[in-house]
Every structure is written in structure tokens, then in C-alpha cells.
C-alpha positions as CSV (number, residue, x, y, z in Angstrom):
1,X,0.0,0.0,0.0
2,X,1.4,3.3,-0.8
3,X,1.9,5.8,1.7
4,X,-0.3,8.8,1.9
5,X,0.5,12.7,2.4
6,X,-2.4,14.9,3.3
7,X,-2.0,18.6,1.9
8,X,-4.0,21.6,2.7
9,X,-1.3,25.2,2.3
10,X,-2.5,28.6,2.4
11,X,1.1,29.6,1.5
12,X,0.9,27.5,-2.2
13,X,4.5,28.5,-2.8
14,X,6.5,25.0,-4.0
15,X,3.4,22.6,-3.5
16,X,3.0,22.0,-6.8
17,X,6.3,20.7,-8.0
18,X,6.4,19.2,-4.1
19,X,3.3,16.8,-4.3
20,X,4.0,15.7,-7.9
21,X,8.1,14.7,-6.8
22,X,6.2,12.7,-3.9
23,X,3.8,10.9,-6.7
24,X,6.7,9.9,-8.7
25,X,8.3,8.3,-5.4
26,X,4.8,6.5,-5.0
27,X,2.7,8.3,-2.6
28,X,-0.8,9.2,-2.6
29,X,-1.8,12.5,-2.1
30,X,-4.7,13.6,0.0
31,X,-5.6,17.2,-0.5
32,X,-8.8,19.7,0.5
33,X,-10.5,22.3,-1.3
34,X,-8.5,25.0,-2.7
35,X,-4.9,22.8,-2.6
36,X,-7.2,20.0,-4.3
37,X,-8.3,22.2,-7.2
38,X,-4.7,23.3,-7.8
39,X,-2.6,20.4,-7.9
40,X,-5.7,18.5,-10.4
41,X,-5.5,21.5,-12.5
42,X,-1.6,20.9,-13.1
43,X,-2.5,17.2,-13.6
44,X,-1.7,15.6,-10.1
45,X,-4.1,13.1,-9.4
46,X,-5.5,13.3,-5.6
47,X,-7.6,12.0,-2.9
48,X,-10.6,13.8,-1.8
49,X,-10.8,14.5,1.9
50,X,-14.3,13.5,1.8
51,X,-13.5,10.0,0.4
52,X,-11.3,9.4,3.0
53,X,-13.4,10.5,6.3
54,X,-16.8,9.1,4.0
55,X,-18.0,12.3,5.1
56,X,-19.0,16.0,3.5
57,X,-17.1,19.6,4.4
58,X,-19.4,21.0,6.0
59,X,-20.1,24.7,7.2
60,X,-19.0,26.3,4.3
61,X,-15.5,24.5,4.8
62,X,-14.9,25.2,9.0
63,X,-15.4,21.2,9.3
64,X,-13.8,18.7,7.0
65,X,-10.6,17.1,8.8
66,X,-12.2,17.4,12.4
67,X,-12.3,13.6,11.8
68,X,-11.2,10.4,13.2
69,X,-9.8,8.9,9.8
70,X,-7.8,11.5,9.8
71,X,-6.4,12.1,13.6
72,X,-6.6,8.1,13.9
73,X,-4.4,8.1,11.0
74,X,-2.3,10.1,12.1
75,X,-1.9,9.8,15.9
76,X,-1.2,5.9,15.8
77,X,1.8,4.9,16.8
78,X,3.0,2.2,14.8
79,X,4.9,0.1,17.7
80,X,1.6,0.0,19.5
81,X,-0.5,-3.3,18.5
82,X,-3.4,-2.2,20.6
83,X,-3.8,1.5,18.3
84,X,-3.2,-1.0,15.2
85,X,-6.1,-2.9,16.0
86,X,-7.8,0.2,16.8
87,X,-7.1,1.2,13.3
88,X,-8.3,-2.5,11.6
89,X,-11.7,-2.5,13.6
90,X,-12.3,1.0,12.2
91,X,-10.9,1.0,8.5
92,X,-8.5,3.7,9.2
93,X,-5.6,3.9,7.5
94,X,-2.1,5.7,7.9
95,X,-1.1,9.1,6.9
96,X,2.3,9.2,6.8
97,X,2.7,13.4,6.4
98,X,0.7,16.0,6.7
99,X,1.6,19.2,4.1
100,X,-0.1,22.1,5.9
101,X,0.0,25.6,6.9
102,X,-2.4,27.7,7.8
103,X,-5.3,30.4,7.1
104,X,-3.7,34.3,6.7
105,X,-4.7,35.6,10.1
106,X,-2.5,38.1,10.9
107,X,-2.2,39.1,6.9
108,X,-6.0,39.7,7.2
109,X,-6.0,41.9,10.5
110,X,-3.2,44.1,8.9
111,X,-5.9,45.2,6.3
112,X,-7.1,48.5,6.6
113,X,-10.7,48.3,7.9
114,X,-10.7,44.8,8.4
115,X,-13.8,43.8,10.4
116,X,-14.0,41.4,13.4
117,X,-16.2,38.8,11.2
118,X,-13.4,38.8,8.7
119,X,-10.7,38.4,11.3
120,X,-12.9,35.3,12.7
121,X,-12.9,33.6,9.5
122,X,-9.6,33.5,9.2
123,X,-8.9,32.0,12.2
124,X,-7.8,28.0,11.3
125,X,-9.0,25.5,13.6
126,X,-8.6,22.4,11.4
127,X,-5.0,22.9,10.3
128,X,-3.5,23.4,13.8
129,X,-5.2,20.5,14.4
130,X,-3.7,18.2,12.2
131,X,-0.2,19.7,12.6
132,X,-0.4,19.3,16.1
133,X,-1.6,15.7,15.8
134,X,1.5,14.9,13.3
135,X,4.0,16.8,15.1
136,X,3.0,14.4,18.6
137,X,4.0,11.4,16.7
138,X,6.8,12.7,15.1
139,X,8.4,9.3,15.6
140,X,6.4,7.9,12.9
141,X,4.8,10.9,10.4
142,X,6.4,14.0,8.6
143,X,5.0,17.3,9.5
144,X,5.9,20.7,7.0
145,X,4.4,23.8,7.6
146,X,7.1,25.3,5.8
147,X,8.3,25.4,2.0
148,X,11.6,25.9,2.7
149,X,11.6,22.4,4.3
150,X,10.3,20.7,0.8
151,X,13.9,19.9,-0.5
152,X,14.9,18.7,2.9
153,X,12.4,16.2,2.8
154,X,12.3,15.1,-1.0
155,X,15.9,14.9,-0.7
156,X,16.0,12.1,2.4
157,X,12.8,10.3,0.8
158,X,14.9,9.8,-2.8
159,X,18.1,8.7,-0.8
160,X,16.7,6.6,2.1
161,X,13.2,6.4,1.5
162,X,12.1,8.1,4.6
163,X,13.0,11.2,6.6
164,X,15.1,11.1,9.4
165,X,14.1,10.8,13.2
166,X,16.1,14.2,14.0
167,X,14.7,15.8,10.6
168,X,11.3,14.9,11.8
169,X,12.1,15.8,15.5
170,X,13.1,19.3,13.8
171,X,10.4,20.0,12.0
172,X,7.8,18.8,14.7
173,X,9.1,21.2,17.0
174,X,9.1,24.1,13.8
175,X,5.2,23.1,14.0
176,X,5.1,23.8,17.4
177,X,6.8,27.0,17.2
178,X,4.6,27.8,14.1
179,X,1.2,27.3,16.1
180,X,1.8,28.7,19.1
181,X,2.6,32.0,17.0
182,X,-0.4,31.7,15.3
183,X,-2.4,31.6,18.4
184,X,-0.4,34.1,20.0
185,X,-1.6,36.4,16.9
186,X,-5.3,35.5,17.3
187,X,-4.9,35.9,21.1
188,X,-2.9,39.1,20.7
189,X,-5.5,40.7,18.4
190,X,-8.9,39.8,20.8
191,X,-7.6,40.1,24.3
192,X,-7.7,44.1,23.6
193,X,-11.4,43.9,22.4
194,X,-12.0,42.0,25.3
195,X,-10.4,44.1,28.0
196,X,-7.6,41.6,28.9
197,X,-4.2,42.5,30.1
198,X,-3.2,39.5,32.6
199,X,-0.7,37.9,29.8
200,X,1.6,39.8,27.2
201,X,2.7,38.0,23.8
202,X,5.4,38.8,21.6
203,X,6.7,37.7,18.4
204,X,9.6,38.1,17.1
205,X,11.5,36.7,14.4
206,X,16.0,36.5,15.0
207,X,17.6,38.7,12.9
208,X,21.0,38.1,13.5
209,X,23.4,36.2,16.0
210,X,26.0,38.5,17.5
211,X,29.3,37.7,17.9
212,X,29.0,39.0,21.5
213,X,26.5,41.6,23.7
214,X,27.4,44.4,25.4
215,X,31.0,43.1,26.6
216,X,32.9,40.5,25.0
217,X,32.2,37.8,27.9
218,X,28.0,38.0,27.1
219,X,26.4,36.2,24.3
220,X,23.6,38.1,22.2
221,X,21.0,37.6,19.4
222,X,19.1,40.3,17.6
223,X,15.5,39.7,17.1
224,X,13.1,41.5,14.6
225,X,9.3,42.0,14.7
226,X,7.3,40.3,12.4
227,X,6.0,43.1,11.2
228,X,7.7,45.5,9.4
229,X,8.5,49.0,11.4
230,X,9.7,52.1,10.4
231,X,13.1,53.8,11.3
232,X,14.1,50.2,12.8
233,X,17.6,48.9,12.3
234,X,16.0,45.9,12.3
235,X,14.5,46.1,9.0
236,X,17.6,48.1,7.2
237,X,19.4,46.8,4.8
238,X,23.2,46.6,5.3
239,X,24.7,47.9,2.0
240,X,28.6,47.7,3.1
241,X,30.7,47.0,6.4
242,X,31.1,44.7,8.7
243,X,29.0,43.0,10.8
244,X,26.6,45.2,13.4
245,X,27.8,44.8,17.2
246,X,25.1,44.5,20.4
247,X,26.5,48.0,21.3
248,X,26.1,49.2,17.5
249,X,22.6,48.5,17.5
250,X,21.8,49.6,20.9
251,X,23.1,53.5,19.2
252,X,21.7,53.0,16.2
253,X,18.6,52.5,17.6
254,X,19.1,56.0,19.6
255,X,19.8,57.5,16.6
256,X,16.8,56.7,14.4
257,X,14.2,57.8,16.7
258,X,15.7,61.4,16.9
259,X,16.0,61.2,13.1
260,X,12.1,60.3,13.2
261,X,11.0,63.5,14.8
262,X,11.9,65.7,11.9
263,X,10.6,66.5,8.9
264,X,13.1,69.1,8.1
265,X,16.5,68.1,6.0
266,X,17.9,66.5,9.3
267,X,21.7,65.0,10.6
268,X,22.3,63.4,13.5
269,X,25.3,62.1,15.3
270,X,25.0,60.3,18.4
271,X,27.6,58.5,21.1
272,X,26.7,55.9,23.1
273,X,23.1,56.2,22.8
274,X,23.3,60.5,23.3
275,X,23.5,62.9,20.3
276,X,26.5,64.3,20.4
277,X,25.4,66.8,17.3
278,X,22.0,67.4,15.5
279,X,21.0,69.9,12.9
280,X,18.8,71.1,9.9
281,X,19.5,72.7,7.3
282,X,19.6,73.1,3.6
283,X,21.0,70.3,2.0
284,X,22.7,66.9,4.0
285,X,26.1,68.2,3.5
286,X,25.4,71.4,4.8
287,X,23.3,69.6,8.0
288,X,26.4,67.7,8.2
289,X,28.8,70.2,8.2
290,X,27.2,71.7,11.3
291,X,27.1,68.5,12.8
292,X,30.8,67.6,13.1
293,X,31.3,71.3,13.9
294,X,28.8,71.2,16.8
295,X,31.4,68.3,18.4
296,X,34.1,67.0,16.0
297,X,35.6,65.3,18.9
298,X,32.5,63.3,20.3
299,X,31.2,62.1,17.0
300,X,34.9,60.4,16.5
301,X,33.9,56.9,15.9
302,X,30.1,57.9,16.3
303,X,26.9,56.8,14.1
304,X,24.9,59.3,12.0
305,X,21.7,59.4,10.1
306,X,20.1,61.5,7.5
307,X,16.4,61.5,6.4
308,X,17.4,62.3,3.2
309,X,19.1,60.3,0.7
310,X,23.3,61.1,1.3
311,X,24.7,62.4,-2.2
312,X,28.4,62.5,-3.0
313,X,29.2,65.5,-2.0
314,X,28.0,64.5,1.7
315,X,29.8,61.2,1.4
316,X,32.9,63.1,0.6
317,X,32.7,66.1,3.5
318,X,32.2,62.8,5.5
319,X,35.0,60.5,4.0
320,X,37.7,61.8,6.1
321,X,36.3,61.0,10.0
322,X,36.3,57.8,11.8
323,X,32.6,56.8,12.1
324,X,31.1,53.0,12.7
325,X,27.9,53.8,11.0
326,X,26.1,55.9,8.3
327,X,22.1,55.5,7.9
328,X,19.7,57.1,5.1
329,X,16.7,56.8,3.5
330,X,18.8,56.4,0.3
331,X,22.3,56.9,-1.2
332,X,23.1,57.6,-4.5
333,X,26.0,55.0,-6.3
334,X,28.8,58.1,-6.0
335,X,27.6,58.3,-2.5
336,X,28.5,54.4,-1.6
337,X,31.2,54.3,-4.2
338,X,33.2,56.8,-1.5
339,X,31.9,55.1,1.2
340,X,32.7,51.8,-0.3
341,X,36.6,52.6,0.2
342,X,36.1,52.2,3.7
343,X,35.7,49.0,4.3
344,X,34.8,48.6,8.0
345,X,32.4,51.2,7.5
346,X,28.6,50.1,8.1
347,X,25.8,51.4,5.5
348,X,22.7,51.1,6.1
349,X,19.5,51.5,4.8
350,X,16.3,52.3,6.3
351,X,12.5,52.2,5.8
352,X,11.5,55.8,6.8
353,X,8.1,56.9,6.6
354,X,5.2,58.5,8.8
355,X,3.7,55.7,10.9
356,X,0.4,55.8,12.7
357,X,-0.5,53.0,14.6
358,X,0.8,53.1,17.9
359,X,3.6,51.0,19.4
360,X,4.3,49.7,22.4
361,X,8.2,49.9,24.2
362,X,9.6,47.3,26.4
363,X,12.5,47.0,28.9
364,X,13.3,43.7,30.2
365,X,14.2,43.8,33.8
366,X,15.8,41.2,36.0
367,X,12.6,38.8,36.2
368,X,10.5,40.8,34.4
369,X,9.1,42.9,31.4
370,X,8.5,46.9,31.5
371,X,5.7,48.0,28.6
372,X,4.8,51.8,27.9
373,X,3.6,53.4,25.1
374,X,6.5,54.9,23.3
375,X,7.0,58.4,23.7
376,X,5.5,59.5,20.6
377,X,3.8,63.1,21.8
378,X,5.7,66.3,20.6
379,X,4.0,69.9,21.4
380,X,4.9,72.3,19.5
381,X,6.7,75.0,20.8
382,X,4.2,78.5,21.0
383,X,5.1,82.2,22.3
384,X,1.8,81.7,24.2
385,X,3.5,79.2,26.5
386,X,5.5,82.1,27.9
387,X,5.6,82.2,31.8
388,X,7.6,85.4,32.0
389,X,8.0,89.1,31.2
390,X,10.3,88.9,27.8
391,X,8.8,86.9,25.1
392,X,11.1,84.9,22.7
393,X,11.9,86.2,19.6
394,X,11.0,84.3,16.5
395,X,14.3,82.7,16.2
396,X,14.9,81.6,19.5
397,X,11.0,80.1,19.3
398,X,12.2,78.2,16.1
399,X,15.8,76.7,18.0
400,X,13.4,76.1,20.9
401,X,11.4,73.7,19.2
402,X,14.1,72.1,17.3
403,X,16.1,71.7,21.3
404,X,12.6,70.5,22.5
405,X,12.5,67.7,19.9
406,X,16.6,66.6,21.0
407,X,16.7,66.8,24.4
408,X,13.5,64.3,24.5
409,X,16.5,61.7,23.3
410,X,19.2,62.5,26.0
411,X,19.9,60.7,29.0
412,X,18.0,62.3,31.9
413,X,19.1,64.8,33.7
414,X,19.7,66.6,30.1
415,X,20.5,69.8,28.9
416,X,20.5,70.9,25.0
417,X,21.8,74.3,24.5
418,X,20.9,75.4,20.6
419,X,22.0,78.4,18.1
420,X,20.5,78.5,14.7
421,X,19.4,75.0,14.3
422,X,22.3,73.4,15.6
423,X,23.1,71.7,18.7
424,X,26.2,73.7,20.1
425,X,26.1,72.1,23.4
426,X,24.8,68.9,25.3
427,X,24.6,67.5,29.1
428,X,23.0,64.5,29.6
429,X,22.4,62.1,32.4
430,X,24.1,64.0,35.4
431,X,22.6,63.6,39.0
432,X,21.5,67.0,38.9
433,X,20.3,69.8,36.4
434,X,22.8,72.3,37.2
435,X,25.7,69.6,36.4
436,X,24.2,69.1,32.9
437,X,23.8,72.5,32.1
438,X,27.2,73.5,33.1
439,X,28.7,70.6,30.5
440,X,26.6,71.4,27.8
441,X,27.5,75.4,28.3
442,X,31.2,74.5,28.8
443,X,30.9,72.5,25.5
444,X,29.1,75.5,23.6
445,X,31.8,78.7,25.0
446,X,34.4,76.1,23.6
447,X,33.2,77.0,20.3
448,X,32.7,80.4,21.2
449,X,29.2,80.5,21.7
450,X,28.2,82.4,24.7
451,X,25.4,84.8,24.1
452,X,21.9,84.4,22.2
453,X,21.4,80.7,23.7
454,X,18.6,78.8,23.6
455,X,18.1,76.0,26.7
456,X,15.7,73.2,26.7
457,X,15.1,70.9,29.9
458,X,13.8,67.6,29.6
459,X,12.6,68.1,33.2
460,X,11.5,71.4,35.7
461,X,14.2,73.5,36.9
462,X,14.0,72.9,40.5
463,X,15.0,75.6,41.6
464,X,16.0,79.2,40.5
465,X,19.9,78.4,40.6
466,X,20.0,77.0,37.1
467,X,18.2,79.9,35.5
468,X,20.8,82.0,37.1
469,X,23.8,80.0,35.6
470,X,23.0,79.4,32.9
471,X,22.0,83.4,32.2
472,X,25.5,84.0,33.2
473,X,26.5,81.6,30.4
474,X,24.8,83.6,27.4
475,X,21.7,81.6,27.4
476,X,18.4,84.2,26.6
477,X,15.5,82.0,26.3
478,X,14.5,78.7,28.4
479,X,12.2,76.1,27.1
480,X,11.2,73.5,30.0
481,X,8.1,71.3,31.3
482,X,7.3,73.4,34.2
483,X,6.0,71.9,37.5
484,X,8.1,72.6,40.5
485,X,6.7,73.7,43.7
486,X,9.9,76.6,43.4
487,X,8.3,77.9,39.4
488,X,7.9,81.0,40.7
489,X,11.3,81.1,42.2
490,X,13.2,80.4,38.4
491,X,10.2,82.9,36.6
492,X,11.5,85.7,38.9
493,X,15.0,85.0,38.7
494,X,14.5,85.0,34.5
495,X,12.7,88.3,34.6
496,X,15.2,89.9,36.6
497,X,17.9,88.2,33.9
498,X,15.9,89.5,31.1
499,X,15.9,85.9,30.7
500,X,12.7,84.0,28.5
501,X,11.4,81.0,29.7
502,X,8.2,78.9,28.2
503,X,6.4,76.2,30.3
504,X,5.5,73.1,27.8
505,X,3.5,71.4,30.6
506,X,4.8,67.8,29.3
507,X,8.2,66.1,30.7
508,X,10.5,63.6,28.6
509,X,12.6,62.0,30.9
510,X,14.8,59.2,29.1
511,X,16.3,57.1,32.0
């Protein structure tokens, strides 16, 4: 008696040329609906599923394997006299693999306006079913969800005329994996419709294996999310350079959700996860240019990004610093031509566009899981959020809201001082304000600028002793969340400066 294969795909990629290589090895094929129509068309003779359970699909299609023929078939073990005799008294014979994957569900819910009836109809009961069954006696049956695994399989079958216990152990626990995603998706998609929080699922796919994490001694993998996300590293493509690093990631990261915020011609460079330069500007040679001169000592060995697509004439102004990475929307050939001559430099590029379904962040702590919402709100900056008696000028309200929209990325407690669209100074994550601004102001007389200044706070001023610093430092106009019991305290001190200062009400503390 030949042995029998039932196949039922959604994903029809392969099965073709698949089920007729397994007819000319001598099996039967048992197929359902859709698969069935398919493989007769291209002349591959199969076995209804109805023949073999002696019963009708029913319910436009939700039952037709739900059947003992089939999970008798399959669940069997063949060392077992007692579930052969089971099989005699009840004319039930093998299937020896099962060929299935299973109904788009999470393609479906990522249709614009998809209902919840649609979504429900998509949801596969018999194929889990029978993958499940298969995979549990993996000792005896071939389970493939996958057509990647075809050749595997057709290849052991034409040498040895079976798979291999520890292919079949393999691609039983692939099944596994495969369904318990699937039902993740269905249960991430209705526990929010149905008010549930108790459990969290996530799916991710791995990306890469790292040579080693954050220090040399910790091992690392990189995992993506299956679906596609903008401004992620994870979804770049690497067009030259060596291999991304834990820590290279970690900054690149950083340095993508700053270039997100802008609309503008943007450049960033960032150091261990803080910008250590940011600017607008014409052109990304000339946002560049005011980039490396904002810190050209910081951004040695740095990462920078673009939002617009890096043209030979950037590539060149850039061509002569050390950096580990360079990321853009686009680059022309001259562009990666120049770049190409350094070969340990990593280009990358990245999927940027608006997105506007909302994403969730997560931290893992030791034994645990932090989730927020990511910190996606942005005010803009308005001369009616004054607090005191000099209003900002329009210039310093346009370098306010360009500092408002960088400082949101530095290590708290941070300090971006700001002239002319450039970053010209930045503090970040000291123990207290006053110890940030004073770096960031050091940083910014260093270039020699000291008057016409424009501070922004991620957090309140706390008290009046920063206003009155940084004032001394050249700093005319103050953008911060407001909210200290001592307000009052840093609004007098900035009128008696001649100092501006504008309450945002919202905080962006990056710990």
C-alpha cells in the first residue's frame, strides 16, 4: 500500500512541483478544497478529503478534517498493537505526512478596515489540528508547515526512503513554534477587544546572532518583529561594512528615533546612545557640516543618520572622520562608491516613513518585562506658552522647538543648548540639572558660543539656581516642562535676567 500525504497550504509557494516529486516516489496524495483544485489542474491526481473521512465539508469548509480517519491516522503509533487494531476495527488507514500551513490571520488583521467577522474567519481550527496531531508522533509521520523544508524532505525520501528521526524531531518542534505563534496572533489581536491585560505576547523573528552583547564575555542575538516597522535597524538593509555589534545596534537605535521626529533636512550624530550633534539645514552636506562642527571630537567613531538620501558630495565632506555607521533613507552610487573605500564602515539603509499606529516599548528587567507606550507626543513650541515678562523672539522660538524635539532623546538629567538650528552644546544624564547644564554650556563657550542661547530641559528646573547660571552663560531663552513647587522662584530669577522661559506642561525624561 502506498503511503499517503495529506496537503491543505494557504502559502501554495513550492506545493506544486512538491506533491508531484512525492507521486513519482509513489505516494498518494490527500488534498482539500482550494490545494485540491490546484494540484488536479496541473494534472496531479489526488484523494478527496471526503473520500477518506466518508463524510462531507461542512459549514462552508470550517469542518472537514475534524475527523477520526484522519487524527486516527495520524496519531497511531506504529509500535503500538493495541492503536493497530484500533485502526483494523475501524478501517482507518495511515497518513504518513501532513503538508499544511495555515489560514492568513495576521495578513487579514493588517488590512485596513478589516472587520471582526473577517478576522474570525480566518482563524484556522482544522490545520492546527492536524499539525499538532502529526507533530506528537513525530516518531512515525512528517510534518511541514514550511516550504523551505520541501527539499529537505524530498531529498532524504529519494536517498533513504524516509526522513530522518532528528529531521522529523526538527520540523515537529518548527510546528510547534509555528502554532503557538499563530495563536499568539489571534490571542494578541482579541484580548484588547475584550479588555484583557493578565498575559503579554510577543513575536519576534531572529535577525542576526551576534558575535558577543554588550561586553565580549555576554552572548547576544538580535530579534526583529514580524512586522515591518519604520526607522528600525531591524529592517535596514546593510549595503557595506562589517558586521553590526550588540552596542552598534543599541546606538543605532538612539539615533533613528531622533531622526524620526523631523521633517526638516535632518543629521544626527550620536555616542553611546546620546547625540553628540544634531542639525537642519539646507541640504545633508550642509546639515552635516554643522554636525561635526557642533562636536568633532565626540562624534569620533560615532553613528549618524540622514532623512534624506546622502549624495556624493556628503559622502565626501564625511569621507575623512572615523565613524562606525552611516544611515539614510537612500544613497546615490557616488555616494556608496566613496563610502565603499572604507571597508569597516557600516551602511545602512532604512525604511522611513510616517507611521500611525501606535507602538508599544519594552525594557526587560531582571525577572521581568516593562511596557509603555513609546514616547511618541511632541508639542509644538508657541510664544503663548510664555511664563515670564520677555517673550522669545522668532528665532529663538524656532531653535526652541528644534532643542525641544533633541533633548526628548538625551539621557536624563539633560541639557540641549541650541544656536541656529544646531546643537552647540549637550549635558546629559548627570545627578542634577545644574551639572548638565554646566557641560553642555562649557561645550558650547568652547566653540565660542556664549550669548543668544537657547536652553531646553527635559525636566523642571527645581530651583532658581540654574536659571541664574545658565544666564551667566549667554543663554536668553528657556524652554522647560514646568512643575516645581519653586516655578515661581526660576520665573523671577529669568525676569530679573531679562531671561525668556516657556512652560511646555509635558516632561520627557529618558532614564
Amino acid at each position: 500500500m502506498n503511503r499517503r500525504a495529506l496537503v491543505s497550504v494557504s502559502d501554495k509557494r513550492g506545493v506544486v512541483d512538491f506533491c508531484r516529486s512525492l507521486k513519482e516516489l509513489g505516494w498518494d496524495i490527500i488534498a482539500t478544497g482550494g490545494t485540491m483544485k490546484l494540484l488536479e489542474n496541473e494534472g496531479i491526481e489526488c484523494i478527496n478529503i471526503s473520500d477518506v473521512t466518508g463524510f462531507p465539508e461542512i459549514c462552508d469548509g470550517r469542518v472537514k478534517t475534524l475527523h477520526p480517519k484522519v487524527h486516527g491516522g495520524l496519531l497511531a503509533r506504529r509500535d503500538d498493537e493495541s492503536h493497530l487494531e484500533a485502526l483494523r476495527e475501524n478501517q482507518i488507514e495511515f497518513i504518513d505526512m501532513v503538508c499544511v500551513n495555515l489560514y492568513p490571520f495576521r495578513q487579514t488583521i493588517e488590512k485596513e478596515g478589516v472587520t471582526l467577522a473577517e478576522a474570525i474567519e480566518n482563524i484556522d481550527i482544522g490545520g492546527p489540528s492536524m499539525l499538532r496531531s502529526a507533530a506528537k508522533n513525530f516518531a512515525d509521520v512528517t510534518v511541514v508547515c514550511d516550504p523551505d523544508d520541501y527539499a529537505t524532505v524530498l531529498a532524504e525520501l529519494k536517498a533513504d526512503g524516509n526522513t530522518t528521526r532528528e529531521t522529523r524531531m526538527r520540523l515537529a518542534a518548527k510546528v510547534y513554534t509555528h502554532t503557538a505563534l499563530y495563536d499568539s496572533c489571534i490571542a494578541s489581536y482579541l484580548r484588547p477587544q475584550a479588555g484583557l491585560e493578565e498575559k503579554l505576547f510577543l513575536n519576534y523573528d531572529l535577525a542576526q546572532s551576534l558575535r558577543y552583547g554588550e561586553n565580549p564575555h555576554q552572548q547576544a542575538t538580535f530579534y526583529r518583529s514580524t512586522e515591518e516597522v519604520p526607522y528600525s535597524l531591524a529592517f535596514a538593509k546593510q549595503l557595506g561594512g562589517k558586521e553590526l555589534s550588540y552596542n552598534n545596534i543599541q546606538d543605532a537605535n538612539a539615533t533613528l528615533a531622533i531622526v524620526a521626529e523631523f521633517d526638516e533636512c535632518f543629521c544626527v550624530g550620536v555616542k553611546h546612545m546620546n547625540p553628540c550633534g544634531a542639525a537642519i539645514a539646507d541640504s545633508p552636506a550642509e546639515a552635516w557640516a554643522k554636525v561635526y562642527e557642533a562636536d568633532n571630537v565626540s562624534i569620533y567613531g560615532g553613528i549618524v543618520a540622514f532623512n534624506r538620501e546622502v549624495d556624493a558630495a556628503t559622502a565626501e565632506a564625511m569621507r575623512p572622520v572615523f565613524l562606525e555607521i552611516v544611515m539614510a533613507p537612500s544613497f546615490t552610487e557616488e555616494a556608496l562608491e566613496i563610502f565603499g573605500k572604507k571597508k569597516n564602515l557600516r551602511v545602512l539603509q532604512v525604511p522611513m516613513y510616517k507611521r500611525t499606529k501606535p507602538e508599544m516599548q519594552y525594557t526587560s528587567v531582571r525577572g521581568g518585562l516593562l511596557a509603555q507606550e513609546f514616547d511618541d507626543k511632541m508639542v509644538t513650541i508657541t510664544d503663548e506658552m510664555t511664563v515670564t515678562k520677555r517673550h522669545p523672539s522668532a528665532e529663538e522660538l524656532i531653535d526652541m522647538n528644534f532643542g525641544w524635539r533633541i533633548v526628548k532623546y538625551v539621557k536624563s538629567n539633560a541639557i540641549v543648548v541650541v544656536k541656529n538650528g544646531c546643537t552647540v552644546g549637550v549635558g546629559p544624564g548627570q545627578t542634577n540639572r545644574v551639572g548638565s547644564a554646566e557641560i553642555a554650556l562649557k561645550s558650547a563657550a568652547e566653540k565660542g558660543f556664549t550669548e543668544g542661547l537657547v536652553l531646553a530641559s527635559d525636566g523642571f528646573l527645581p530651583f532658581d539656581d540654574t536659571v541664574k547660571a545658565v544666564a551667566a552663560a549667554g543663554v536668553t531663552a528657556i524652554v522647560q516642562p514646568g512643575g516645581s513647587i519653586r516655578d515661581e522662584d526660576s520665573i523671577v530669577a529669568a525676569d530679573e535676567l531679562g531671561v525668556s522661559m516657556l512652560f511646555t506642561g509635558i516632561r520627557h525624561f529618558k532614564h
